[in-house]
BATI-444156 format. One line per field, with one value per residue: residue in one letter; residue number from 1; y, z, x of N, C-alpha, C, CB in turn. Coordinates in Angstrom, 2 decimals, padded with zeros to 5 digits, always signed. Atoms other than C-alpha are relative to their C-alpha. Glycine has a CB too. Example, Ala and Ser with C-alpha at 12.3 -4.5 7.8 and 13.67 -1.06 7.14 Angstrom:
REM residues 2
type <- [a|s]
seq <- [1|2]
ny <- [-001.19|-001.19]
nz <- [+000.00|-000.06]
nx <- [+000.89|-000.82]
cay <- [-004.50|-001.06]
caz <- [+007.80|+007.14]
cax <- [+012.30|+013.67]
cy <- [+001.20|+001.09]
cz <- [+000.00|+000.73]
cx <- [+000.90|-000.77]
cby <- [+000.03|+000.46]
cbz <- [+001.25|-001.42]
cbx <- [-000.99|+000.41]
END
This chain:
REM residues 95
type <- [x|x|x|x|x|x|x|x|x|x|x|x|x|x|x|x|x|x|x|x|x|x|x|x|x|x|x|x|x|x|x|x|x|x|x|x|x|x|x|x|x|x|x|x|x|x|x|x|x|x|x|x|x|x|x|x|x|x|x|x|x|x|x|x|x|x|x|x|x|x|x|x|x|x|x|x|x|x|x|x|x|x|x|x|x|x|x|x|x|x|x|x|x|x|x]
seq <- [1|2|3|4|5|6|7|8|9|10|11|12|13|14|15|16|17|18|19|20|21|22|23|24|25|26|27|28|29|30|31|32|33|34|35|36|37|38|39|40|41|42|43|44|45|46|47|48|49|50|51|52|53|54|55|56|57|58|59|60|61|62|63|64|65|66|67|68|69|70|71|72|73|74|75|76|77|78|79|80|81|82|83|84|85|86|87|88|89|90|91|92|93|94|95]
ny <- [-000.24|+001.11|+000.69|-000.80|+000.43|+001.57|-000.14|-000.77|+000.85|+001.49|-000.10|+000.06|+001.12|+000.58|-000.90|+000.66|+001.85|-000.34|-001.10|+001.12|+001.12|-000.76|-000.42|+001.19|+001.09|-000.46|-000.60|+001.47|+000.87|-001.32|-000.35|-001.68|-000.73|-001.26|-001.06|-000.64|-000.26|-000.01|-001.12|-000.10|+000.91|-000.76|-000.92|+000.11|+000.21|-001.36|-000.77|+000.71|-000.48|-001.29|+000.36|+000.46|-000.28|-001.27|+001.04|+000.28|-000.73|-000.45|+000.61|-000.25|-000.94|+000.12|+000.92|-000.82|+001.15|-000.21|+000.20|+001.14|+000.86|-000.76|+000.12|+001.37|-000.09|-000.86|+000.88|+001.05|-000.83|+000.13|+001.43|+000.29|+000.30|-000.94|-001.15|+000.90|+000.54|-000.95|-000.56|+001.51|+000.20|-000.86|-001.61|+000.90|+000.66|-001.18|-000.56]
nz <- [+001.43|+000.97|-000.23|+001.26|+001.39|-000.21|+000.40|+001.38|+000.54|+000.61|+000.59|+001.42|+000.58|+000.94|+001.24|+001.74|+000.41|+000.20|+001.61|+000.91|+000.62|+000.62|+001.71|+001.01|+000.58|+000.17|+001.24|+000.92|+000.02|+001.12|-000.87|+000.39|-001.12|+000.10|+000.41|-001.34|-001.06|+000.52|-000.43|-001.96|-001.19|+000.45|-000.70|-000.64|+000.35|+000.20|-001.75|-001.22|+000.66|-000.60|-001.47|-000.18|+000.62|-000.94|-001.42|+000.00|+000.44|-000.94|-000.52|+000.40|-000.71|-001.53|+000.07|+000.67|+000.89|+001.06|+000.90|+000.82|-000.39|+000.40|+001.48|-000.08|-000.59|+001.30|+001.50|+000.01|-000.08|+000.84|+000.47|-001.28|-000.96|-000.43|-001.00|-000.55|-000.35|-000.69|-001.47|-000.67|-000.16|-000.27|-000.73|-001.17|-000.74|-000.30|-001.41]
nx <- [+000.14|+000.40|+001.68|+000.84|-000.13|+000.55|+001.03|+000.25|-000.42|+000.85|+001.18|-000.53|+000.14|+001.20|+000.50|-000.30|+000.02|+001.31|+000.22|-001.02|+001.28|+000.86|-000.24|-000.84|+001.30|+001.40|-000.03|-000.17|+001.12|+000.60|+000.69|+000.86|-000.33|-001.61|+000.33|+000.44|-000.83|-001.27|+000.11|-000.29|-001.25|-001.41|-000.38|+000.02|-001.37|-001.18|-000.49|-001.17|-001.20|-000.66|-000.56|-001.35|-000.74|-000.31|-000.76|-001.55|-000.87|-000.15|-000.54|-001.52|-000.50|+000.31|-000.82|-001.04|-000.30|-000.88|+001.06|+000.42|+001.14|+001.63|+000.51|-000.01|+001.42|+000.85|+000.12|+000.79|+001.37|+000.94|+000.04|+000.52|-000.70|-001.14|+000.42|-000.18|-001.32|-000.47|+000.74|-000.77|-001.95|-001.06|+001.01|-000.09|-001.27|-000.63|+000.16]
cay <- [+187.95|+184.61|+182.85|+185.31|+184.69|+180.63|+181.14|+183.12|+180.88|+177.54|+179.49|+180.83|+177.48|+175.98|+179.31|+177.72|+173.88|+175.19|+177.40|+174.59|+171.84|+174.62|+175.27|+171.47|+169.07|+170.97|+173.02|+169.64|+167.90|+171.05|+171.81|+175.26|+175.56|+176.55|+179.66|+180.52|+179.80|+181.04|+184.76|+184.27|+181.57|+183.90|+187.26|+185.44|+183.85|+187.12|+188.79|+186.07|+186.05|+189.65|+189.00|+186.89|+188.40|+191.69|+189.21|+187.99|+190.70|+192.15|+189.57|+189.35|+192.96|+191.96|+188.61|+190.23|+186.85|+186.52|+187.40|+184.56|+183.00|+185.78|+185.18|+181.36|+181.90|+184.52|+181.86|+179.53|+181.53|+180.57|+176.90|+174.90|+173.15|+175.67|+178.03|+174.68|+173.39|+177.06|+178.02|+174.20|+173.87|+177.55|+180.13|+177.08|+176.49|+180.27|+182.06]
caz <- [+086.10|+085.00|+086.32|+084.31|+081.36|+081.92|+081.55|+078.47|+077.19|+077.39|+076.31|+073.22|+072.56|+072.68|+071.06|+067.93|+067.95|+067.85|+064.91|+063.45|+063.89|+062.80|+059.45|+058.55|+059.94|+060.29|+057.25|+055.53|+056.45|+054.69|+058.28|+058.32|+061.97|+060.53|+059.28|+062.56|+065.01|+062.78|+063.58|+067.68|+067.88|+065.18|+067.36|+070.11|+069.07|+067.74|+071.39|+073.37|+070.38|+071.51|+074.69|+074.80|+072.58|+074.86|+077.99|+076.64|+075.53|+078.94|+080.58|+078.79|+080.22|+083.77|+083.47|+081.41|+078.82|+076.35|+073.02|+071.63|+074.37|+073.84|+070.15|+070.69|+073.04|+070.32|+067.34|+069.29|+069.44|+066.19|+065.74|+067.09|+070.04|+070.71|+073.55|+075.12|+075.37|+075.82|+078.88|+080.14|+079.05|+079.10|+080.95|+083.75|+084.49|+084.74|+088.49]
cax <- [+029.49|+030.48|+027.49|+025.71|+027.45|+027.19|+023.85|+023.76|+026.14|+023.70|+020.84|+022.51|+023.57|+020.30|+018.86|+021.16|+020.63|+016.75|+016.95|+019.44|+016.14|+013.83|+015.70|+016.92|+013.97|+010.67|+011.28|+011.90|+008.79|+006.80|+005.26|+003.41|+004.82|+008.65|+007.21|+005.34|+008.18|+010.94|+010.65|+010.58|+013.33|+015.60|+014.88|+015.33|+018.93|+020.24|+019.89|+021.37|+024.10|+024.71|+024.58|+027.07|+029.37|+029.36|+029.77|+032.63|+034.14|+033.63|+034.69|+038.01|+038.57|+037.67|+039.73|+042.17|+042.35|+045.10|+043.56|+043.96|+041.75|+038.76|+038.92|+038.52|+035.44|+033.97|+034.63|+033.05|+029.82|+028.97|+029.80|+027.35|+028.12|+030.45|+028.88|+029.10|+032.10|+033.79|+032.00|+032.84|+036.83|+037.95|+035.28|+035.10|+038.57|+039.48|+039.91]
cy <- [-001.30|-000.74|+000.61|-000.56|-002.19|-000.30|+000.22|-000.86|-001.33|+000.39|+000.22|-001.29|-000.95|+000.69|-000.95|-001.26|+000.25|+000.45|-001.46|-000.89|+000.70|-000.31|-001.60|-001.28|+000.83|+000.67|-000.97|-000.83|+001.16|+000.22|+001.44|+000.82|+000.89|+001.53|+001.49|+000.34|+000.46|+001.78|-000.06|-000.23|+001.08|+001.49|-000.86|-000.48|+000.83|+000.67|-000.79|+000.08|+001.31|+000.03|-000.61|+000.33|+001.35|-000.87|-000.25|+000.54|+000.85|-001.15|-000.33|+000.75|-000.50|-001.07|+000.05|-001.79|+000.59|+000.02|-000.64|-001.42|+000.70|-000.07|-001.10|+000.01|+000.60|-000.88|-000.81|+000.12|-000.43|-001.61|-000.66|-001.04|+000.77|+000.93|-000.96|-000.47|+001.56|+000.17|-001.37|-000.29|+001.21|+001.35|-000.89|+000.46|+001.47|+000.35|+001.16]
cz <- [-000.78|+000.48|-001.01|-001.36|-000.51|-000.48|-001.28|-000.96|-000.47|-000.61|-001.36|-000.78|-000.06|-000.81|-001.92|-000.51|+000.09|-000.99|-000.76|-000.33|-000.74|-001.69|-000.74|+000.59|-000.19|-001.34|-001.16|-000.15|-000.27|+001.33|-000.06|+000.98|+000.09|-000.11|+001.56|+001.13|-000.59|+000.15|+001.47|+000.25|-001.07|+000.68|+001.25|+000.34|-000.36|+001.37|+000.86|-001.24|+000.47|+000.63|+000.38|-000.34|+000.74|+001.13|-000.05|-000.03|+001.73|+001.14|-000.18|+000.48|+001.20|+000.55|-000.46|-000.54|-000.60|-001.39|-000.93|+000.74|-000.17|-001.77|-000.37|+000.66|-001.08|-000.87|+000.40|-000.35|-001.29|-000.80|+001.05|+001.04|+001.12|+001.29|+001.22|+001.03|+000.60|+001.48|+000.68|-000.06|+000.14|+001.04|+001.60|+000.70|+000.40|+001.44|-000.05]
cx <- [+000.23|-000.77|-000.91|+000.06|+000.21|-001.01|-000.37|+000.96|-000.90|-000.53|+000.14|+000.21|-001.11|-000.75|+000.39|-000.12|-001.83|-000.51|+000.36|-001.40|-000.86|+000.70|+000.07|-001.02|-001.54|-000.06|-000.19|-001.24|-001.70|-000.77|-000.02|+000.81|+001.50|-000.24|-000.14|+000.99|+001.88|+000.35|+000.34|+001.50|+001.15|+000.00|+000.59|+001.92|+001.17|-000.26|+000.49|+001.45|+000.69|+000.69|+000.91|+000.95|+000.44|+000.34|+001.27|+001.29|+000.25|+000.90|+001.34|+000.60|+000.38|+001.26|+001.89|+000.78|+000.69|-001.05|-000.07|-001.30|-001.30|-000.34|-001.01|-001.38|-000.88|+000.08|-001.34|-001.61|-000.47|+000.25|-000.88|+000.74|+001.15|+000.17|+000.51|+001.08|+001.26|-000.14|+000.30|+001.42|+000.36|-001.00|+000.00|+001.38|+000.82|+000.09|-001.39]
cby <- [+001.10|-000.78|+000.40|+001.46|+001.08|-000.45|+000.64|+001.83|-000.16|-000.95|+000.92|+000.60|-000.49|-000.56|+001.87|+000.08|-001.63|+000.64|+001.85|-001.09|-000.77|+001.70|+001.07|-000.28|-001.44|+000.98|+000.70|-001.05|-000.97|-000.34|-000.55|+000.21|-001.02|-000.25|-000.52|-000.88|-001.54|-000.74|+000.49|-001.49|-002.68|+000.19|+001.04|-000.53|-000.62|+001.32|+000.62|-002.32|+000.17|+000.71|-000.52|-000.81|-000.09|+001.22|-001.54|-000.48|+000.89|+000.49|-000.63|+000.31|+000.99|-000.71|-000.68|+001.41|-000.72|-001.25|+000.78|-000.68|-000.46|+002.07|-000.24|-000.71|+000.93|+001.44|-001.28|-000.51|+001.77|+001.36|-000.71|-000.45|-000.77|+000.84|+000.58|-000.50|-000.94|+000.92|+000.50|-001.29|-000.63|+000.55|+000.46|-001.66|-001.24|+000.98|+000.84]
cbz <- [-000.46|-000.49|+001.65|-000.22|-000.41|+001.22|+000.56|+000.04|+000.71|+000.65|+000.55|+000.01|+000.37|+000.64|+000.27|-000.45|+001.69|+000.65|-000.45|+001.11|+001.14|+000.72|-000.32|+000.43|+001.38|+001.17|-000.12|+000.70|+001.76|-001.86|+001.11|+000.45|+001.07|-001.61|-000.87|+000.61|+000.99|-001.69|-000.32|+001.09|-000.13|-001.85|+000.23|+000.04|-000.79|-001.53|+000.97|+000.71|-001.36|+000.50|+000.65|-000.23|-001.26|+000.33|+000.18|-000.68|-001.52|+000.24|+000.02|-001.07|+000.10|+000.29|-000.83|+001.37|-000.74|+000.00|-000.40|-000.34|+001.44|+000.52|-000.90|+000.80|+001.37|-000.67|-000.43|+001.21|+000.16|-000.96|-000.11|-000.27|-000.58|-000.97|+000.02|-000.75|-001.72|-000.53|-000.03|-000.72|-001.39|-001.74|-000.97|-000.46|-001.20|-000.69|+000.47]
cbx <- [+000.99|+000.92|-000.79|+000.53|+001.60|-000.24|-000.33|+000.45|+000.92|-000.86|-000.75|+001.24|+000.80|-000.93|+001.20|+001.31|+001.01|-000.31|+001.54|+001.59|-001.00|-000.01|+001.88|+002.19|-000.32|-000.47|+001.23|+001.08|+000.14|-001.09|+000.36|-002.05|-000.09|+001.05|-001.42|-000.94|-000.17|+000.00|-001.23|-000.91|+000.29|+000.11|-001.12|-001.21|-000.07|-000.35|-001.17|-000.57|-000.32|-000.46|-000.61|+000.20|-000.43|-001.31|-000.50|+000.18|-000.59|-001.34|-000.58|+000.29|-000.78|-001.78|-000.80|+001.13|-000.90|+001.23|-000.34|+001.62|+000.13|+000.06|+001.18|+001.28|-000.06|+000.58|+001.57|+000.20|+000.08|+000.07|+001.50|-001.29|+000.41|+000.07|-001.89|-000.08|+000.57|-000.40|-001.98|-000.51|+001.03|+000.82|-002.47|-000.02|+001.06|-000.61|+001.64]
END
């Protein structure tokens, strides 16, 4: 299960550094294509968001994290960089 959620971890995090270029350069340089790919990559970011957010939460059970470390994973979820570095300093180093 955490292999699984490893996974769903990167992808989420590039899901959001994707949206992030979408909204703040292509949008900027009046390209037609924000419009087009701004529907896909934002369904596509809110279901790995989910997904992860149920992973984690499951995984907290399973692991049985203090809940100040499943909060800390869940915050991270929405800063970017964040899916990142969780799943690398605290989802890694667990048993």
């Amino acid at each position: 299960m955490k292999k699984l959620f490893k996974i769903i971890a990167y992808l989420e995090g590039i899901s959001y550094l994707c949206l992030f270029f979408n909204m703040f350069v292509i949008k900027n340089m009046n390209l037609v294509l924000y419009k087009q790919i701004l529907f896909p990559l934002g369904m596509a970011h809110g279901l790995l968001f989910v997904l992860y957010v149920v992973m984690a939460i499951f995984l907290a059970i399973e692991l049985k994290w203090s809940l100040k470390k499943a909060l800390l994973i869940l915050v991270a979820s929405i800063l970017p960089f964040g899916t990142f570095y969780s799943e690398k300093n605290w989802v890694e180093q667990m048993k």
